[in-house]
Structures are given as C-alpha cells and as structure tokens.
C-alpha positions as CSV (number, residue, x, y, z in Angstrom):
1,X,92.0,-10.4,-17.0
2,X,93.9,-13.5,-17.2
3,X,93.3,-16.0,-19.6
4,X,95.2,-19.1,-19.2
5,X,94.1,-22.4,-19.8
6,X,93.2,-23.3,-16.3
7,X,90.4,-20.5,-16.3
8,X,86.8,-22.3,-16.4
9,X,84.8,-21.4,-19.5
10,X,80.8,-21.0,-19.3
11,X,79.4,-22.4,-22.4
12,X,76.7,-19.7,-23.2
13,X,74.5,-21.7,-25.7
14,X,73.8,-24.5,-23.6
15,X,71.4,-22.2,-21.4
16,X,67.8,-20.8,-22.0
17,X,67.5,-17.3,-22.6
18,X,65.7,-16.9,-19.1
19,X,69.3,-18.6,-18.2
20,X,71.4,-15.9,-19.8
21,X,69.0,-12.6,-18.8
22,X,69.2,-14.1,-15.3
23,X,73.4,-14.3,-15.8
24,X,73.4,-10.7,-17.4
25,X,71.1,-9.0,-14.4
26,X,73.9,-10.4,-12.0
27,X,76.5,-9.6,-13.9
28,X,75.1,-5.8,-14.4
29,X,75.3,-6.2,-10.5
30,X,78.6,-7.1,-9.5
31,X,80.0,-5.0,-12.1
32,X,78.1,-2.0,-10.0
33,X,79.1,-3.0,-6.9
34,X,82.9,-3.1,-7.5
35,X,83.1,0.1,-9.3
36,X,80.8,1.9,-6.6
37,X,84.0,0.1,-4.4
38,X,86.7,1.6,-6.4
39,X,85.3,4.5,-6.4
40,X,84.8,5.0,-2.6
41,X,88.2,3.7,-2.2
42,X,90.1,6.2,-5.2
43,X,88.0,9.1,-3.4
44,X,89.3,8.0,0.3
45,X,93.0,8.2,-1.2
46,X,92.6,11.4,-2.8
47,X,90.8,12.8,0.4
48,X,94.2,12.0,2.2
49,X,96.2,13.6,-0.9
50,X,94.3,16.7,-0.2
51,X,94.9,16.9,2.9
52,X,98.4,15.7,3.1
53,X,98.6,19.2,0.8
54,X,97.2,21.5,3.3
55,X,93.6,21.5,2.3
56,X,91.1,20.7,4.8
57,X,88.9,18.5,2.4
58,X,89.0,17.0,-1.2
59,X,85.8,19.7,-2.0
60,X,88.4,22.4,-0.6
61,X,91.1,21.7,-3.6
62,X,88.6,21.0,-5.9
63,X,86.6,24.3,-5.7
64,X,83.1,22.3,-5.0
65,X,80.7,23.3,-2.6
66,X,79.9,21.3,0.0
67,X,76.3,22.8,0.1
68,X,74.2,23.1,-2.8
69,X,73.0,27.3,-3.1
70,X,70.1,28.4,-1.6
71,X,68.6,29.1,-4.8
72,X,68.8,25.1,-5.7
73,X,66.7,24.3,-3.3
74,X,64.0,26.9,-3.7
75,X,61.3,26.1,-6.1
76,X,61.1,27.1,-10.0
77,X,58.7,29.5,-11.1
78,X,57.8,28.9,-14.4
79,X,55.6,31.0,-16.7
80,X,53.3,29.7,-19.1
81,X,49.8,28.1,-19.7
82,X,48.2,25.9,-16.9
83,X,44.5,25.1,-18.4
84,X,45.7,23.8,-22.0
85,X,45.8,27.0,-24.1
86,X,43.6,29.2,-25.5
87,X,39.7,28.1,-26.3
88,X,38.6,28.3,-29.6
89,X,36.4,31.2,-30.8
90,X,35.8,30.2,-34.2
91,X,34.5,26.9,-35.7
92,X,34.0,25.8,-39.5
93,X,30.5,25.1,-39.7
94,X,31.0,22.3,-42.3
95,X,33.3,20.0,-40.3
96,X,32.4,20.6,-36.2
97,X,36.0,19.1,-35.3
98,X,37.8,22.1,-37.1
99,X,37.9,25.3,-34.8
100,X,40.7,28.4,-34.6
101,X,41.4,30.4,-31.7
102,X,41.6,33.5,-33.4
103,X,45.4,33.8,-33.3
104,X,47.9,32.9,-35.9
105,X,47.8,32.4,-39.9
106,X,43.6,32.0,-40.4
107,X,42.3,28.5,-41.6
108,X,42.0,27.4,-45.2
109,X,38.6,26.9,-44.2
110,X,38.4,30.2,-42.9
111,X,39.9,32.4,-45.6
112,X,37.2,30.4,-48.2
113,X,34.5,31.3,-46.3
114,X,35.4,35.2,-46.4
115,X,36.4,34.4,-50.3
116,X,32.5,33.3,-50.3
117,X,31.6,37.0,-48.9
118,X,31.6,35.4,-45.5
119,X,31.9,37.4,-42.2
120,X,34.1,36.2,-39.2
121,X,31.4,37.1,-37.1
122,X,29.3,34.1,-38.6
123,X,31.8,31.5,-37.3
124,X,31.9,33.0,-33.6
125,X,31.7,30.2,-31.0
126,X,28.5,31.4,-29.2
C-alpha cells in the first residue's frame, strides 16, 4: 500500500459515529468484492494450469467431485424424541412444580418420603 506524502488522509475523529459505521459497512464491501475478484481470477488461471497439464478441469487434478453424492442430497434420519420427553409419573405432593419421570437417580424429595415409610405408589400422577 503506498504511503507517500501525496496520499490523502481521512481524518477519522472529525465524523459522527453514524459517519464511521456508514465508512466501515462500505469498506466491509469493497474489501468483499475485490477478493470475490481475485479469487475468480486466481481460479480462471489455475483452471488453464490444469489443463495446460493434461487434465480436463481444475476438479479433475484436484480430486473434487464435481457433483455432491447422492447421499448429500437425501434427507437425514435422525432418531430421538419429537414430543419433549418423557411425562412425569410422579409428583411431590408438598411443592406441585416438583415431578420425576420415574427414570434416573430418585428425588431428594422422593427418597424422604419413603424414609417417612412412604410408598411410590402414593406419588403416582393419576
């Protein structure tokens, strides 16, 4: 970048910050565009290289497909829960908001009311 003395220089802090996003957006934009240029013009010269070489495309020497697999396109099948888990069987009678499924470690809340001589059966979700 060249940086001799006839090079104009923006002074920054004179504008409002509305100013500089507005500068920083457009700058963010040209430096997209010329690299999306470059790039289309380094892939152009290597396409020749390629085939200068005896290959019949740049995807040729490199290995890539050209089409994605057919499995790529097909779609996933995943495995797992679709209605938000398990509903709760068991609920402590003391505080409504605490319930249990049933699976897993038991509840504090359980495990002290079976201390108490409590049956399971009592804190069923009719």
């Amino acid at each position: 970048m060249p940086t001799d003395a006839a090079s104009p220089k923006l002074d920054l802090s004179s504008l409002s910050l509305p100013e500089l996003f507005d500068i920083q957006a457009r700058i963010a934009t040209v430096i997209a565009e010329k690299q999306h240029a470059a790039k289309a013009v380094l892939l152009a010269e290597f396409e020749a290289k390629a085939k200068e070489n005896g290959y019949s495309s740049l995807a040729a020497l490199l290995g890539t497909p050209t089409a994605p697999p057919a499995f790529a396109t097909e779609p996933r099948v995943t495995r797992g829960r679709v209605g938000g888990g398990t509903p709760p069987k068991y609920r402590n009678p003391a505080n409504e908001a605490e319930t249990w499924t049933g699976r897993g470690r038991k509840p504090t809340w359980v495990k002290e009311h079976e201390g108490k001589g409590g049956t399971l059966g009592e804190l069923a979700i009719v």
